[in-house]
ModelCIF file with pLDDT and N, C-alpha, C, O atoms, coordinates in Angstrom:
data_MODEL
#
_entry.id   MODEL 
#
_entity.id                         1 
_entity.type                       polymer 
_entity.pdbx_number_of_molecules   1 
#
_entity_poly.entity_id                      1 
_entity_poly.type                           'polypeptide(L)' 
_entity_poly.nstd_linkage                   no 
_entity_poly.nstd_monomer                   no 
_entity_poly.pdbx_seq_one_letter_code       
;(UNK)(UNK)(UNK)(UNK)(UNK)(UNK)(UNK)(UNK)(UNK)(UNK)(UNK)(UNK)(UNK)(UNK)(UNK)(UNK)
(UNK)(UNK)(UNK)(UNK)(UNK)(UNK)(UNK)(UNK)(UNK)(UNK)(UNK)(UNK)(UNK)(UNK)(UNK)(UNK)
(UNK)(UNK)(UNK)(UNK)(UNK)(UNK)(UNK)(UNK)(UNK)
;
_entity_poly.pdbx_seq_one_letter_code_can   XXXXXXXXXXXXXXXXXXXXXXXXXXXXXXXXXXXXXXXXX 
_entity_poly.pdbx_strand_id                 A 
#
loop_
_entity_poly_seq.entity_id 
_entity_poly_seq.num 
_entity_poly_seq.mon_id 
_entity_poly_seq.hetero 
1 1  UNK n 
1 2  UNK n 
1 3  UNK n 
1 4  UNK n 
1 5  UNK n 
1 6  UNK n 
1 7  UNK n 
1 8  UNK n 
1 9  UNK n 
1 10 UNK n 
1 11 UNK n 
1 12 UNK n 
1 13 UNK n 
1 14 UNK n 
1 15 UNK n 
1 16 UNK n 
1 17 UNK n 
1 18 UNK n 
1 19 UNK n 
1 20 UNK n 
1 21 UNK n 
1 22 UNK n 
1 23 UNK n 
1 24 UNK n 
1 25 UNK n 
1 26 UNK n 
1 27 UNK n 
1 28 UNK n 
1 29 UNK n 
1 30 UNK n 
1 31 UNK n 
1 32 UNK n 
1 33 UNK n 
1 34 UNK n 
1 35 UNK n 
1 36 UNK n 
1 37 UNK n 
1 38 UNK n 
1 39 UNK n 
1 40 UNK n 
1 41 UNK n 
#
_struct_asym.id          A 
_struct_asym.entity_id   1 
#
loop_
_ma_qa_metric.id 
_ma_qa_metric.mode 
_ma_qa_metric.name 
_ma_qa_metric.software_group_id 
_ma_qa_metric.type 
1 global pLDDT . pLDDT 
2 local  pLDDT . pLDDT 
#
_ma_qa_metric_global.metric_id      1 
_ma_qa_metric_global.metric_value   79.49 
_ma_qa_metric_global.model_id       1 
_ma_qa_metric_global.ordinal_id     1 
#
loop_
_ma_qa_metric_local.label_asym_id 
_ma_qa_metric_local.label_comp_id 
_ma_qa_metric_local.label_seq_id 
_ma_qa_metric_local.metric_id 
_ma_qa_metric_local.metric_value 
_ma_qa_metric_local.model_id 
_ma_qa_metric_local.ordinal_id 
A UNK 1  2 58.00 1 1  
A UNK 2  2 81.00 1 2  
A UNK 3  2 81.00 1 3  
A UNK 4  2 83.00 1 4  
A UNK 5  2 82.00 1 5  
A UNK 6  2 85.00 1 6  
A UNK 7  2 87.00 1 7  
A UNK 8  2 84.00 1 8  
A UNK 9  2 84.00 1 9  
A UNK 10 2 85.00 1 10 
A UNK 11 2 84.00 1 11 
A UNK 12 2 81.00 1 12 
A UNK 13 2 83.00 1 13 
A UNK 14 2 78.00 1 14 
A UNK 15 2 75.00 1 15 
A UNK 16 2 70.00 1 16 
A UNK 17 2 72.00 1 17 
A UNK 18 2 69.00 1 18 
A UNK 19 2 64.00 1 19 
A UNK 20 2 64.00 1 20 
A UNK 21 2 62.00 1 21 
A UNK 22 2 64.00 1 22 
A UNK 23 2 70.00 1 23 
A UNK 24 2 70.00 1 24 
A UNK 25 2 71.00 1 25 
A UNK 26 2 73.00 1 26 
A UNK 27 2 80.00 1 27 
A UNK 28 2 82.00 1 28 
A UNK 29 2 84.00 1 29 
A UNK 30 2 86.00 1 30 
A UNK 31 2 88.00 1 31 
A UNK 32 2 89.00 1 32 
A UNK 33 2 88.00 1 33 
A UNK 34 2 88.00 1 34 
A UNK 35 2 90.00 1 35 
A UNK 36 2 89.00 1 36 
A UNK 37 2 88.00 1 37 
A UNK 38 2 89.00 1 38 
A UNK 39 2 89.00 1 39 
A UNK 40 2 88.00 1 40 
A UNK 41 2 81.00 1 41 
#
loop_
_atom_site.group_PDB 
_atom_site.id 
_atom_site.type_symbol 
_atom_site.label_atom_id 
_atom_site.label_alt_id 
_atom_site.label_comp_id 
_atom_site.label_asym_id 
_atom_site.label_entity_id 
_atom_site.label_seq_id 
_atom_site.pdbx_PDB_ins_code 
_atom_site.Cartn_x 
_atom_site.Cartn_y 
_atom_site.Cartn_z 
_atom_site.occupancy 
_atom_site.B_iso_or_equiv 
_atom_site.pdbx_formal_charge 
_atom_site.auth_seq_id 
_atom_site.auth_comp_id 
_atom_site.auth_asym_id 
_atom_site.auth_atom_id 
_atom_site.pdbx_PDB_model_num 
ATOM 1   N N  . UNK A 1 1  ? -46.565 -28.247 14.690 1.00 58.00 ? 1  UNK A N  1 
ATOM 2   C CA . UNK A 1 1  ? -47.626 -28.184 13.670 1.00 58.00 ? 1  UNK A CA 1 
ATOM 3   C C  . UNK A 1 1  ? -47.309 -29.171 12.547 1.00 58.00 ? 1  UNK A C  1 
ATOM 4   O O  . UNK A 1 1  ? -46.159 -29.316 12.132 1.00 58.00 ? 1  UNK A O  1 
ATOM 5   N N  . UNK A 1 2  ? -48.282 -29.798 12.099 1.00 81.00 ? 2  UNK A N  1 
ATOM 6   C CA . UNK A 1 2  ? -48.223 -30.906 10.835 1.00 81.00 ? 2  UNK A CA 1 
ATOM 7   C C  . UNK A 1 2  ? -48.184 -30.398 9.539  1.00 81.00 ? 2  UNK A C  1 
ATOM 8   O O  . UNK A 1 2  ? -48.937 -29.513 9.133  1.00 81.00 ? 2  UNK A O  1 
ATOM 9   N N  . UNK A 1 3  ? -47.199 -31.021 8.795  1.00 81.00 ? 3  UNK A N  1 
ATOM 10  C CA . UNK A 1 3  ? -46.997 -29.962 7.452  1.00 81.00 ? 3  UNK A CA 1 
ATOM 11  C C  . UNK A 1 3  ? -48.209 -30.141 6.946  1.00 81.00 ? 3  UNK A C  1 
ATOM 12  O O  . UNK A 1 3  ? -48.486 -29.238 6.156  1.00 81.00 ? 3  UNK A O  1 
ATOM 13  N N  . UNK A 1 4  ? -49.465 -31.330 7.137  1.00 83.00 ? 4  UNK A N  1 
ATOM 14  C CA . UNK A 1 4  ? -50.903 -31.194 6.523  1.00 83.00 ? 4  UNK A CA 1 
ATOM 15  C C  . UNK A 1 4  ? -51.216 -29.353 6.734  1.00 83.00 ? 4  UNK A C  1 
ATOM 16  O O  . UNK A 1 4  ? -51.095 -28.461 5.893  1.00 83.00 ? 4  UNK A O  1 
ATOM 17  N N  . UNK A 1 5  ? -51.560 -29.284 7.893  1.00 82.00 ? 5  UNK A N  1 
ATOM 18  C CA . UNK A 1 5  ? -52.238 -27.869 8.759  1.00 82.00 ? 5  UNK A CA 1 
ATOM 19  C C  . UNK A 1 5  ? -50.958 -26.814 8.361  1.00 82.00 ? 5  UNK A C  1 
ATOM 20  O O  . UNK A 1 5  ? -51.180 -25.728 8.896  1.00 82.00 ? 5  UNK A O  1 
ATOM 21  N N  . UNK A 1 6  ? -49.736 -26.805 7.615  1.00 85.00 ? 6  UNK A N  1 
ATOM 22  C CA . UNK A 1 6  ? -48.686 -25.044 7.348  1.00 85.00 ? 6  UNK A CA 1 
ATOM 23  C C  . UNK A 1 6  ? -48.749 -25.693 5.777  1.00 85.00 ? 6  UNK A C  1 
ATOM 24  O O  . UNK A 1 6  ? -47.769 -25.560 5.044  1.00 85.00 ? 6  UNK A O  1 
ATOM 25  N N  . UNK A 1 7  ? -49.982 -26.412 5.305  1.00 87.00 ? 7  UNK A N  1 
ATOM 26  C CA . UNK A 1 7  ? -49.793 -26.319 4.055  1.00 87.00 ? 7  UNK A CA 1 
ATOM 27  C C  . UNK A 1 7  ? -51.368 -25.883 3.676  1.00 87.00 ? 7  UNK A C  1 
ATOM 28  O O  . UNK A 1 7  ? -51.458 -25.311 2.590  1.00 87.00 ? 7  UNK A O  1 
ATOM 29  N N  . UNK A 1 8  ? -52.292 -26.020 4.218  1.00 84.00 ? 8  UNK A N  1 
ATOM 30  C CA . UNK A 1 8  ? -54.071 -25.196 4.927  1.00 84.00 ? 8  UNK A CA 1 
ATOM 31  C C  . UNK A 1 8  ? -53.338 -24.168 4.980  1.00 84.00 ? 8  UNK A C  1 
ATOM 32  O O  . UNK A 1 8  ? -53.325 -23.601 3.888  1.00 84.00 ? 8  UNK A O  1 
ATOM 33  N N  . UNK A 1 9  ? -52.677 -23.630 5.804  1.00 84.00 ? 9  UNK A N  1 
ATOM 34  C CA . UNK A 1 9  ? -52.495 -22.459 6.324  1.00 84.00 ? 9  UNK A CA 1 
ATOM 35  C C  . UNK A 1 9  ? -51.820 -21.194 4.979  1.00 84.00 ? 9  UNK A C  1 
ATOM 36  O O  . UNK A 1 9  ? -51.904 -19.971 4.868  1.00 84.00 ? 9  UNK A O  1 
ATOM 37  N N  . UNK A 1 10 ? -51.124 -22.372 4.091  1.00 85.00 ? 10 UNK A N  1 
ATOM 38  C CA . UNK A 1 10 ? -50.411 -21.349 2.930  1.00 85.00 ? 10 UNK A CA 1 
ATOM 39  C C  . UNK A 1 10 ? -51.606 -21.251 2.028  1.00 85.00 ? 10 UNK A C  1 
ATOM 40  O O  . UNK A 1 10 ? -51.943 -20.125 1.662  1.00 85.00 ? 10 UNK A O  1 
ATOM 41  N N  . UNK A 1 11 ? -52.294 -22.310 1.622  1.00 84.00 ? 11 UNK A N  1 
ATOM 42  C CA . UNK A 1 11 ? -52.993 -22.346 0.669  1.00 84.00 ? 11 UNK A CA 1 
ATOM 43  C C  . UNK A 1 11 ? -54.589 -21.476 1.353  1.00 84.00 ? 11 UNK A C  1 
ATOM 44  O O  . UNK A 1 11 ? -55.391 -21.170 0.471  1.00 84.00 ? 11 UNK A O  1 
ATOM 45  N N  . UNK A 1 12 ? -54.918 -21.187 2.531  1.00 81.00 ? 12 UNK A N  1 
ATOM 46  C CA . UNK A 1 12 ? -55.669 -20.335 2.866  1.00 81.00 ? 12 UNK A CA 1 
ATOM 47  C C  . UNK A 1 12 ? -55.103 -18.495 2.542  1.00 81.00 ? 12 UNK A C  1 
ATOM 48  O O  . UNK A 1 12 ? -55.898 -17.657 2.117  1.00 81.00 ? 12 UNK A O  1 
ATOM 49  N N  . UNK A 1 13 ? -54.229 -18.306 2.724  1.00 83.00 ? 13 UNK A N  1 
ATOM 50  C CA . UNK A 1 13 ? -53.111 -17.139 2.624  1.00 83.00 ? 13 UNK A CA 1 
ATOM 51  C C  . UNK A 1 13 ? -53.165 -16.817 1.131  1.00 83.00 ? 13 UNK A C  1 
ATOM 52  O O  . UNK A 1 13 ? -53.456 -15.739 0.612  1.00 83.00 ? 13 UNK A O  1 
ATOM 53  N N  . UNK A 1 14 ? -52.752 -18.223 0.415  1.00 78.00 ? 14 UNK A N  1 
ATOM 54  C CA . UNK A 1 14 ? -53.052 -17.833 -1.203 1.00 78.00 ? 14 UNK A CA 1 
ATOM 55  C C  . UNK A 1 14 ? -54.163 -17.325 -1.322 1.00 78.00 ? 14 UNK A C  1 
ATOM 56  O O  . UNK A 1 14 ? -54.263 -16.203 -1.817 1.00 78.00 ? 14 UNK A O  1 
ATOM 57  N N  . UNK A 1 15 ? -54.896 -17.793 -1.039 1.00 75.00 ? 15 UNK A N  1 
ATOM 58  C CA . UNK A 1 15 ? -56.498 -17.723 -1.777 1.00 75.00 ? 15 UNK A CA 1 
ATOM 59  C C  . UNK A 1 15 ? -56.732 -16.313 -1.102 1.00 75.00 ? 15 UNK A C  1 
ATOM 60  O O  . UNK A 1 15 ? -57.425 -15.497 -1.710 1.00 75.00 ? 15 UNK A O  1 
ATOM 61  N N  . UNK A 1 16 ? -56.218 -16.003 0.058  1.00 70.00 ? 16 UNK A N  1 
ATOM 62  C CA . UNK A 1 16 ? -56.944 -14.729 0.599  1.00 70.00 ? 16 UNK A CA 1 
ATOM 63  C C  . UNK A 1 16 ? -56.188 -13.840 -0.375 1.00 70.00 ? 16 UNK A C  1 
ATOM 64  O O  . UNK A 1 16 ? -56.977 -13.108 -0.972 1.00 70.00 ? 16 UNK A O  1 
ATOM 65  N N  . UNK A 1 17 ? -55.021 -13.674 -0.706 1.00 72.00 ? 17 UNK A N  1 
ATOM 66  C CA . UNK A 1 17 ? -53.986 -12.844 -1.616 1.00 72.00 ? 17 UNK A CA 1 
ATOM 67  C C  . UNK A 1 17 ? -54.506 -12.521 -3.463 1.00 72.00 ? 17 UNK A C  1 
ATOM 68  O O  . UNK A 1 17 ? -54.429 -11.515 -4.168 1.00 72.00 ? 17 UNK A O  1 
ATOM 69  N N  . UNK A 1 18 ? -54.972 -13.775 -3.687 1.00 69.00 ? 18 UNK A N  1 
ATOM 70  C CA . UNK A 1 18 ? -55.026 -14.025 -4.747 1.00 69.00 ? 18 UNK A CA 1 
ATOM 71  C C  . UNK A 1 18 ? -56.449 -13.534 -5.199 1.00 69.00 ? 18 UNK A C  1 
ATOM 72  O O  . UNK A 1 18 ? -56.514 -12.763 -6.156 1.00 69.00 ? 18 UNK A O  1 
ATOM 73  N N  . UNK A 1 19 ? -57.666 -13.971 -4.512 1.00 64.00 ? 19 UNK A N  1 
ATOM 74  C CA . UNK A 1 19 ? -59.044 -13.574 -4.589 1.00 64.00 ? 19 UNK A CA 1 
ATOM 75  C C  . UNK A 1 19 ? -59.380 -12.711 -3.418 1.00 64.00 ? 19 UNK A C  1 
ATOM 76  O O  . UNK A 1 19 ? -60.137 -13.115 -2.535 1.00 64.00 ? 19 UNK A O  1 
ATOM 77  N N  . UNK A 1 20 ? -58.876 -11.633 -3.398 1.00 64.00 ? 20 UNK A N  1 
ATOM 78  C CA . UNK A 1 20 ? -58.809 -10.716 -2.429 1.00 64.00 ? 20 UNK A CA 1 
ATOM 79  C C  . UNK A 1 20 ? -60.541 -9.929  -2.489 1.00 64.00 ? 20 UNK A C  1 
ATOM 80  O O  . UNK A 1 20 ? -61.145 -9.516  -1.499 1.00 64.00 ? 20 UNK A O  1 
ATOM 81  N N  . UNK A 1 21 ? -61.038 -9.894  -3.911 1.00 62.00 ? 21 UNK A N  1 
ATOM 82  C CA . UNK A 1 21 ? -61.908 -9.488  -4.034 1.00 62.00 ? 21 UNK A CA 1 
ATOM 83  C C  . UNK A 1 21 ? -63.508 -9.883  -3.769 1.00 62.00 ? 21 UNK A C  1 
ATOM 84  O O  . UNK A 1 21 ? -64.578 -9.274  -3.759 1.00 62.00 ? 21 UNK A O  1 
ATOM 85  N N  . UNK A 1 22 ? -62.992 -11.450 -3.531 1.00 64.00 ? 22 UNK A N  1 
ATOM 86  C CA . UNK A 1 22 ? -63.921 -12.236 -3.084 1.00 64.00 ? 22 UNK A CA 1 
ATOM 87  C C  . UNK A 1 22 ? -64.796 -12.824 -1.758 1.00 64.00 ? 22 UNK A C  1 
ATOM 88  O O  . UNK A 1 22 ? -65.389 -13.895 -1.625 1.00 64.00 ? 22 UNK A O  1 
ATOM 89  N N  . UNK A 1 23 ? -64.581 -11.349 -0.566 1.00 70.00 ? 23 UNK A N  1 
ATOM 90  C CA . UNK A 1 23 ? -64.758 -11.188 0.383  1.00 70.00 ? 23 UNK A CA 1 
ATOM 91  C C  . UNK A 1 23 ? -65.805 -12.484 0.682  1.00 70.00 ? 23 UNK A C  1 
ATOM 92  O O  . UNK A 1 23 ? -65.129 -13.352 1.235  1.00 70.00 ? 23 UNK A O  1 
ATOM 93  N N  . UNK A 1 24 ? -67.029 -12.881 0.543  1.00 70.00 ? 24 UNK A N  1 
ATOM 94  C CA . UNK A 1 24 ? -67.896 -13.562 1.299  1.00 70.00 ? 24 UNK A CA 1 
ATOM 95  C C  . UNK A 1 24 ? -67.022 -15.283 1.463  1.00 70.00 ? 24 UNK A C  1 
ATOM 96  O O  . UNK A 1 24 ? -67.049 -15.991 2.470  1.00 70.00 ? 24 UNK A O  1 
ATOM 97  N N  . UNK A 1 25 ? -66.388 -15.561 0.284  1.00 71.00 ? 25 UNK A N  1 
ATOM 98  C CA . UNK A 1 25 ? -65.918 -16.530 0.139  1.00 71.00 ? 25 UNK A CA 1 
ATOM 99  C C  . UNK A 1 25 ? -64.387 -16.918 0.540  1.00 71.00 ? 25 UNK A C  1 
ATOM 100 O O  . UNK A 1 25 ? -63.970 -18.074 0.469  1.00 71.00 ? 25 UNK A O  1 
ATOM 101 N N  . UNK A 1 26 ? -63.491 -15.656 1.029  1.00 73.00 ? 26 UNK A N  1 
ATOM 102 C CA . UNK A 1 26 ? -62.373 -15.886 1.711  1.00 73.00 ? 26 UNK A CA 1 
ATOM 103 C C  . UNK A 1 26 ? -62.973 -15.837 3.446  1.00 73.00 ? 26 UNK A C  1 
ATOM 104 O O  . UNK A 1 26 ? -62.250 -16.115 4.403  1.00 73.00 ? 26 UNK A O  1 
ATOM 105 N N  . UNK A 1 27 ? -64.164 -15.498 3.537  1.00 80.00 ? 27 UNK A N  1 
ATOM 106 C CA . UNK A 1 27 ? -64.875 -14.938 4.939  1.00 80.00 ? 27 UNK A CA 1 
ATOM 107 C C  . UNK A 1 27 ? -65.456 -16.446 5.401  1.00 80.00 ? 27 UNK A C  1 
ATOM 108 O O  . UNK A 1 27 ? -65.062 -17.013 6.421  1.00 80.00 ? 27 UNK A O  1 
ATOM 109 N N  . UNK A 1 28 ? -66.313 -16.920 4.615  1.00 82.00 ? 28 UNK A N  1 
ATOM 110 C CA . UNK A 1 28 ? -66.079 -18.296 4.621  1.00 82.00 ? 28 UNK A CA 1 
ATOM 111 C C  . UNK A 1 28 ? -65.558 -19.462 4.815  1.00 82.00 ? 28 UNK A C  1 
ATOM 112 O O  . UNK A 1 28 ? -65.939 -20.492 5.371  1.00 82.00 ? 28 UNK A O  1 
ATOM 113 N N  . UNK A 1 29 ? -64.443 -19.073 4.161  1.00 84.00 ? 29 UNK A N  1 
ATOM 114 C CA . UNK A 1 29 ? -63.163 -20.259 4.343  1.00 84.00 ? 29 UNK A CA 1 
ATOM 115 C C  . UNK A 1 29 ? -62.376 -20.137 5.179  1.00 84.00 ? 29 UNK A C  1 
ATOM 116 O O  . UNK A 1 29 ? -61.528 -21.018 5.318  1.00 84.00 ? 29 UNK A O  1 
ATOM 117 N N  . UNK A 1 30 ? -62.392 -18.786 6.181  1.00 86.00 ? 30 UNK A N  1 
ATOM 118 C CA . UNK A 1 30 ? -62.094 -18.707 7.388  1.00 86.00 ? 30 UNK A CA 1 
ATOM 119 C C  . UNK A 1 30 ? -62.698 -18.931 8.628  1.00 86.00 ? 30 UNK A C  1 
ATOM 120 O O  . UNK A 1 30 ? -62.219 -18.982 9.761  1.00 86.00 ? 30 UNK A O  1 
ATOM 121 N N  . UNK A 1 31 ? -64.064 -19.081 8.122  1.00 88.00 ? 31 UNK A N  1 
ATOM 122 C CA . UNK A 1 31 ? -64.737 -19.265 9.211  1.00 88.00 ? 31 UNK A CA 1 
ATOM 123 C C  . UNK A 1 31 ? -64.601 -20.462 9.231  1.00 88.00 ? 31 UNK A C  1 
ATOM 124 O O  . UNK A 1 31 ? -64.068 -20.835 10.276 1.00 88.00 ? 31 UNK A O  1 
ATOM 125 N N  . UNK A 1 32 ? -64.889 -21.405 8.408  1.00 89.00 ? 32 UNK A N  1 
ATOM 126 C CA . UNK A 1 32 ? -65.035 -22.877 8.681  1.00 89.00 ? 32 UNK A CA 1 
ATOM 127 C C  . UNK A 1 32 ? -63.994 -23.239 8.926  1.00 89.00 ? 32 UNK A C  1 
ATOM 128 O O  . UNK A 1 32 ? -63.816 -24.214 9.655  1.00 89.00 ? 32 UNK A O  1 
ATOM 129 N N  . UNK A 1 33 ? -62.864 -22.449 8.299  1.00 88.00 ? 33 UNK A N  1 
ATOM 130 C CA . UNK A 1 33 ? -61.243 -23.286 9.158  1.00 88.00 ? 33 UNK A CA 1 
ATOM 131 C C  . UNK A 1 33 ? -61.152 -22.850 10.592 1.00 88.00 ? 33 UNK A C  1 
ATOM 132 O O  . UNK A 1 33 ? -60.599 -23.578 11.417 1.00 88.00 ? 33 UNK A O  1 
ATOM 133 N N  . UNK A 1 34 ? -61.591 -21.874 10.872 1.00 88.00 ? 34 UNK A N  1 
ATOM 134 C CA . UNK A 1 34 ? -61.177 -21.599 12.568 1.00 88.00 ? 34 UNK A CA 1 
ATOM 135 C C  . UNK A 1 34 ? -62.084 -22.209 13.265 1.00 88.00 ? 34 UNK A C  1 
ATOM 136 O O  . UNK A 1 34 ? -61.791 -22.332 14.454 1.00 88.00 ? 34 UNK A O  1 
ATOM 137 N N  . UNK A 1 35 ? -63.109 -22.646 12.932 1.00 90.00 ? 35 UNK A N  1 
ATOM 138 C CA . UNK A 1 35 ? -63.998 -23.992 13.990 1.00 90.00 ? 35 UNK A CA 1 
ATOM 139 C C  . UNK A 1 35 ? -63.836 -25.259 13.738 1.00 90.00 ? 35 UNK A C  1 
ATOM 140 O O  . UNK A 1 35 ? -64.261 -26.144 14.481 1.00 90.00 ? 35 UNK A O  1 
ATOM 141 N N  . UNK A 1 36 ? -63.080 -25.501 12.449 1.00 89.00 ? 36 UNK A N  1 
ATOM 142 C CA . UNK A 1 36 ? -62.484 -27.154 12.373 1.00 89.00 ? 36 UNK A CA 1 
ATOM 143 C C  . UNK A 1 36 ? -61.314 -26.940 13.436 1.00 89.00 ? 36 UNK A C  1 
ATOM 144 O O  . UNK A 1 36 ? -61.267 -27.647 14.443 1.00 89.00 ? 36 UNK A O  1 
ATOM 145 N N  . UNK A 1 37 ? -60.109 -25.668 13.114 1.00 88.00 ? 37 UNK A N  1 
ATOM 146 C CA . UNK A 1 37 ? -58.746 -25.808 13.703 1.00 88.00 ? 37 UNK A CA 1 
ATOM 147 C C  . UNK A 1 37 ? -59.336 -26.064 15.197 1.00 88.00 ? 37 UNK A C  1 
ATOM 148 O O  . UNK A 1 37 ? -58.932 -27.081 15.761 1.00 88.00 ? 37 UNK A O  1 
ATOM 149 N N  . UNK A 1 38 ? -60.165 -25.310 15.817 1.00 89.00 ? 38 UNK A N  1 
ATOM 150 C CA . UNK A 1 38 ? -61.017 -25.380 17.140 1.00 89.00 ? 38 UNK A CA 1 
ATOM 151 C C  . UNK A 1 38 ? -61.597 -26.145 17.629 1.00 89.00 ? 38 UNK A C  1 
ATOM 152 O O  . UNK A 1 38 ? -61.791 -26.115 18.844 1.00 89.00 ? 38 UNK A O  1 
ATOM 153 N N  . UNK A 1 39 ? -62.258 -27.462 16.536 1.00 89.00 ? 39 UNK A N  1 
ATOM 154 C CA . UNK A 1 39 ? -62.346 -28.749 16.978 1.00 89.00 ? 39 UNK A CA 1 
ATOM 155 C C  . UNK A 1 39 ? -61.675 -29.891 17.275 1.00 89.00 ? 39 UNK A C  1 
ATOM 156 O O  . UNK A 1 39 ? -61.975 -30.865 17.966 1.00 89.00 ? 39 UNK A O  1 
ATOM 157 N N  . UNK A 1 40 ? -60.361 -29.501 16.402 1.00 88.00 ? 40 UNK A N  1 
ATOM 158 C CA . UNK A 1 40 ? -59.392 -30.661 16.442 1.00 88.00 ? 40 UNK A CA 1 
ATOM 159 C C  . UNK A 1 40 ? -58.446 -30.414 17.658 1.00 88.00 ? 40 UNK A C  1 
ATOM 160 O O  . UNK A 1 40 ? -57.857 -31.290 18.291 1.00 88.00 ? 40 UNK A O  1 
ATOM 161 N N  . UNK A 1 41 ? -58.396 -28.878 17.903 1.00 81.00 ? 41 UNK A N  1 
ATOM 162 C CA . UNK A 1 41 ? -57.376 -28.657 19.079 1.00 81.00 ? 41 UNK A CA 1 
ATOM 163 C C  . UNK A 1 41 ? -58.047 -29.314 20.415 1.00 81.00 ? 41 UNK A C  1 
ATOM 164 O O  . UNK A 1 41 ? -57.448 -29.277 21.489 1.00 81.00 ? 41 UNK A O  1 
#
């Protein structure tokens, strides 16, 4: 794995930790990362 994509991966983790309350928008930013990570694989 490219430290680009385990440094996405921390800073997705933050944001889910941090704005925990912000369900549509951590729901979001997962969705669009798991069909980019899914395009590039």
């Amino acid at each position: 794995m490219s430290p680009i994509l385990s440094e996405i991966l921390l800073l997705g983790f933050m944001i889910n930790s941090t704005f925990w309350r912000r369900t549509h928008l951590v729901q979001s930013f997962s969705v669009v990362f798991l069909y980019w990570f899914y395009y590039i694989s």
